[in-house]
C-alpha positions as CSV (number, residue, x, y, z in Angstrom):
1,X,-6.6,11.3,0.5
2,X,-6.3,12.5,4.1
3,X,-6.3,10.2,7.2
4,X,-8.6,11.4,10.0
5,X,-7.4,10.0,13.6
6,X,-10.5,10.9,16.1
7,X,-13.1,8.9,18.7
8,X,-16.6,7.6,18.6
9,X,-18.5,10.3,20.7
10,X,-20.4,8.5,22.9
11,X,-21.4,9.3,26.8
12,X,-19.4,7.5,29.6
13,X,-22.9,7.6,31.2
14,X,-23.8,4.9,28.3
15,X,-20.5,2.5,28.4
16,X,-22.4,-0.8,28.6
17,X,-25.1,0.2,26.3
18,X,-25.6,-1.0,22.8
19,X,-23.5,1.6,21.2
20,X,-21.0,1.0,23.6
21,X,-17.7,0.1,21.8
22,X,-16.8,-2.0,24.5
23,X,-16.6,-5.8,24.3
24,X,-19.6,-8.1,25.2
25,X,-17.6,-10.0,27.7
26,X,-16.9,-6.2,29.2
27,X,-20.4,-5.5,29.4
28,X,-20.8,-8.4,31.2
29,X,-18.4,-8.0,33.6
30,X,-20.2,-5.2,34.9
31,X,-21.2,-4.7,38.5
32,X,-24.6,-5.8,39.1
33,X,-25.2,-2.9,41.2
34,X,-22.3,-0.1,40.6
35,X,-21.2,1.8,43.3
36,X,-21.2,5.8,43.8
37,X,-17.8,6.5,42.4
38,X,-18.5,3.5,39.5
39,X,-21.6,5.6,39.0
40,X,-20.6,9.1,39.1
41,X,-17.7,8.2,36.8
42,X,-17.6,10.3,33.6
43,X,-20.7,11.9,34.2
44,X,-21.9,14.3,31.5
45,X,-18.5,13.8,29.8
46,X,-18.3,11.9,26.5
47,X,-15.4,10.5,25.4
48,X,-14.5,12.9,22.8
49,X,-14.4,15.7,25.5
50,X,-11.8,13.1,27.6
51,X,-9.9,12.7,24.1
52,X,-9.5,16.5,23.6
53,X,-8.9,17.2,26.6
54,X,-6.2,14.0,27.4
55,X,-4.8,15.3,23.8
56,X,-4.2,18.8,25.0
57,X,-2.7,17.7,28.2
58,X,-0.5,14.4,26.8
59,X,-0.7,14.7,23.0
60,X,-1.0,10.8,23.2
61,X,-2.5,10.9,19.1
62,X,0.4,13.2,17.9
63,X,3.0,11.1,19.6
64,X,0.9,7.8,18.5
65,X,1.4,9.5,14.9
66,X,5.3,10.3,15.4
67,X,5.7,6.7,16.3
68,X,3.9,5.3,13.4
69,X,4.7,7.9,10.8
70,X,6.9,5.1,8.4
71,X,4.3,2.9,8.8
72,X,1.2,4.6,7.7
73,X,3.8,6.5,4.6
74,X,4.2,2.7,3.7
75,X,0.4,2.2,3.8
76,X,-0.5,5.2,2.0
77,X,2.2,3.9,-0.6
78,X,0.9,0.7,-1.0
79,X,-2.4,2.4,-1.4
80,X,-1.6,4.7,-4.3
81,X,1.0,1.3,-5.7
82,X,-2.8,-0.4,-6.1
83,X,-4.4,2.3,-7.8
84,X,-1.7,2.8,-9.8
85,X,-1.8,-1.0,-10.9
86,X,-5.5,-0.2,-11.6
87,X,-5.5,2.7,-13.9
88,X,-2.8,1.0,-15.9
89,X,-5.6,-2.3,-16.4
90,X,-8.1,0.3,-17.6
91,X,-9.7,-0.1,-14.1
92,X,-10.9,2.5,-12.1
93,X,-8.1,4.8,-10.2
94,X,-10.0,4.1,-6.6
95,X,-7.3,4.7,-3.6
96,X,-8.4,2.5,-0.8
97,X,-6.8,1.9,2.1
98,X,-8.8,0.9,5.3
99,X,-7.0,2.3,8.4
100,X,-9.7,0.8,10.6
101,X,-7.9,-2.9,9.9
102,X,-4.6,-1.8,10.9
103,X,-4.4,1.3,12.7
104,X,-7.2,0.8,15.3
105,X,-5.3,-2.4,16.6
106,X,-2.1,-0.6,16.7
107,X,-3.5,2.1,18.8
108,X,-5.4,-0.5,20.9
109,X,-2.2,-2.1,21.3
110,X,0.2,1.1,22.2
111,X,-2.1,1.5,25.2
112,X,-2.1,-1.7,26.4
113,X,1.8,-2.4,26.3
114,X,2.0,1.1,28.0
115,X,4.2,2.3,25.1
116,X,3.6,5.7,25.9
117,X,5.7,5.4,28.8
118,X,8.4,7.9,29.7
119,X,7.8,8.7,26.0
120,X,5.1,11.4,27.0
121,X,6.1,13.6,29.9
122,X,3.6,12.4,33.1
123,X,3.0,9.0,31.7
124,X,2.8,7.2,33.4
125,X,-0.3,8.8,35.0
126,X,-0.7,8.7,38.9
127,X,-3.8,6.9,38.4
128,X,-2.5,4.2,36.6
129,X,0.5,4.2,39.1
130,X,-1.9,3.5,42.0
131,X,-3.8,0.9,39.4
132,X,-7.5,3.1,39.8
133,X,-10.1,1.5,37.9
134,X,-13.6,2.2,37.8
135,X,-14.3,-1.4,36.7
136,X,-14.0,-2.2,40.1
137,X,-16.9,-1.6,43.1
138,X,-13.9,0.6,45.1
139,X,-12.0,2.4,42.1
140,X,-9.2,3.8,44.7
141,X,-8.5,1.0,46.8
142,X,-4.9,-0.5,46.4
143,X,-4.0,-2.6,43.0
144,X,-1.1,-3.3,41.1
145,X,-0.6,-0.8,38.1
146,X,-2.4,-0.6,35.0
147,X,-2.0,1.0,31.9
148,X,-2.4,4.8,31.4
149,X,-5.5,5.7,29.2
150,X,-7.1,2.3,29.9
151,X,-9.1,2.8,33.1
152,X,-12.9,1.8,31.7
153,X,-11.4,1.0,28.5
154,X,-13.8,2.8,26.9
155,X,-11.0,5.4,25.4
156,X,-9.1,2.8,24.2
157,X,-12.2,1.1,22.4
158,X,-13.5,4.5,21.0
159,X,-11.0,5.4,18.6
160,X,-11.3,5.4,15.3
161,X,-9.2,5.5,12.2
162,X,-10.6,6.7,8.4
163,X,-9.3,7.9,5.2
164,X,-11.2,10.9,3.6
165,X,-11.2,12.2,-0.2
C-alpha cells in the first residue's frame, strides 16, 4: 500500500465554480463584482502548478510528512492489525485505510494554526505578514496577519490524501 499526498487540479480562474473545493458559505462570500487584482489572481495557474511550485520553494508536504510520520506508521499499523484480524476469520485480507478522514483535516488544520511557522525557512511568508488576501476587493491594503498558504483558501481545500495498491 503506498500513500499518495497531492491536490485536486483545478484552475484558480474556476474557485467558486461547482468543482470548486471551497465551502458553499466561501462561495458566497464572494464579491459581487471582483476587482482587477481579485480578478487577475491566479490566472492561467491551477493549483497543482502553485503546489509544485510552493513545494519546490517551501517543501510545506515533506515537512507536513516529517511532522506526521508516527502518526500515519500508527495508521498504516492499525490498517495492516485489521487485515490481519481478517485473514485469520477466513475473511478477505483487504488493507483499508482512508487517509481522506484523517489526514485531509490534519493538513487543513497545520495551515490554519500556522504550524509551519519558523519550522520552514521564510514562513512566515511576506504576504501573510502584511495579511494580503484576495478574498478582499483591495488584496494589498493593510490587515492584520493571516496564515501562510491560506490566502483564497483554495490550496488549503485542494489537497488530497489516498492510499494506492
Amino acid at each position: 500500500m503506498k500513500l499518495q499526498l497531492g491536490f485536486e487540479n483545478i484552475p484558480y480562474s474556476a474557485r467558486y465554480s461547482q468543482q470548486s473545493p471551497l465551502t458553499a458559505t466561501m462561495k458566497k462570500r464572494r464579491a459581487r463584482r471582483m476587482s482587477k487584482p481579485q480578478q487577475d489572481y491566479g490566472v492561467n495557474k491551477t493549483v497543482g502548478q502553485v503546489a509544485e511550485e510552493l513545494e519546490k520553494k517551501y517543501g510545506i508536504i515533506d515537512t507536513f510528512y516529517n511532522l506526521e510520520e508516527n502518526f500515519i506508521v500508527d495508521k498504516f499499523e492499525v490498517a495492516y492489525q485489521n487485515a490481519l484480524d481478517l485473514g485469520m476469520q477466513g475473511k478477505s485480507w483487504d488493507v483499508t485505510w482512508d487517509p481522506s478522514l484523517t489526514l485531509v483535516p490534519r493538513f487543513r488544520q497545520s495551515l490554519s494554526q500556522r504550524r509551519f511557522d519558523g519550522i520552514i525557512r521564510g514562513v512566515p511568508t511576506k504576504a501573510a505578514q502584511a495579511g494580503v488576501s484576495h478574498l478582499r476587493r483591495n488584496p494589498y491594503s493593510p490587515a492584520a496577519s493571516r496564515p501562510s498558504f491560506i490566502d483564497t483558501s483554495l490550496y488549503q481545500r485542494s489537497f488530497a490524501a489516498w492510499t494506492e495498491k
